[in-house]
C-alpha angles and dihedrals in degrees: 000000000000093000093043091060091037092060094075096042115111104201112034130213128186116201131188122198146182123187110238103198096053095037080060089054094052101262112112115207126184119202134199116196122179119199095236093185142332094300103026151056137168124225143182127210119189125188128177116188126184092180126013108213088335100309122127088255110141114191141157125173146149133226123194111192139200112206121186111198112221092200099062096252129085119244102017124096131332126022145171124202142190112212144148132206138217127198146181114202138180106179126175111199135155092358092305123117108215106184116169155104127262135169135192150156135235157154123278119193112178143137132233124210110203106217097185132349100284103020116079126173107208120209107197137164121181135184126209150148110255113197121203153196115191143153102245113196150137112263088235091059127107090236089169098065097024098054105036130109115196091336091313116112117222150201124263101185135054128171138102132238132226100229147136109289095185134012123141143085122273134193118225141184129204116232106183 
């Protein structure tokens, strides 16, 4: 998807990331973003996670991202995006085992401060719906007889949540 919208782009920029904030909480993540035009650019952040601060909090997604630059010039100050997110999770809390998928979309604001020419530190915060299918059970249960349907397991819970998608602080460099 990345290298479709970069073919019409005139001036190129490579950008790497790594989210600051997660990489802090254990989970380290790894973006790609590709100026598109004079105000865009796409990107894609990925984090995996086996144990978030310690915790047994298993998670890998994916996040592409749109990002219209209000100043004229890609990466530098604000920004709005469009993006979604897709996710894997196995979480074990209070005693309840939650494994399952989601996906969702969702809106980014943020700013970027540009330190030297190629080193750039993103603030960013973002708001979306996330939709899920996961198994939902007590970690006592026998999950694999109680949930399953002709030798399949399945999921007991379906819904979606109305949460941050993205907030943090990432540092980025500029490839060119």
């Amino acid at each position: 998807m990345l290298f479709t919208f970069c073919t019409s782009a005139k001036a190129q920029l490579f950008v790497v990331s790594s989210e600051v904030t997660s990489d802090l909480l254990l989970a380290p993540s790894l973006g790609l973003e590709i100026v598109t035009g004079n105000r865009s650019s796409v990107s894609v952040n990925a984090l995996i996670t086996n144990g978030l601060l310690g915790k047994d909090f298993k998670l890998t997604a994916i996040q592409p991202e749109y990002r219209y630059w209000f100043s004229g010039r890609p990466i530098n100050k604000w920004f709005v995006g469009a993006g979604a997110i897709g996710a894997i999770f196995d979480v074990k809390h209070k005693g309840k085992v939650y494994d399952g998928y989601g996906f969702g979309a969702g809106i980014t604001y943020g700013y970027v401060w540009n330190v030297t020419e190629r080193l750039s530190i993103d603030f960013h915060s973002g708001f979306g719906a996330f939709f899920y299918t996961r198994k939902e059970y007590f970690e006592q249960d026998n999950y694999d007889v109680d949930y399953t349907e002709n030798g399949v397991q399945r999921a007991n819970a379906t819904g979606y949540y109305l949460l941050p998608t993205r907030i943090g602080v990432s540092v980025s460099y500029i490839l060119k």
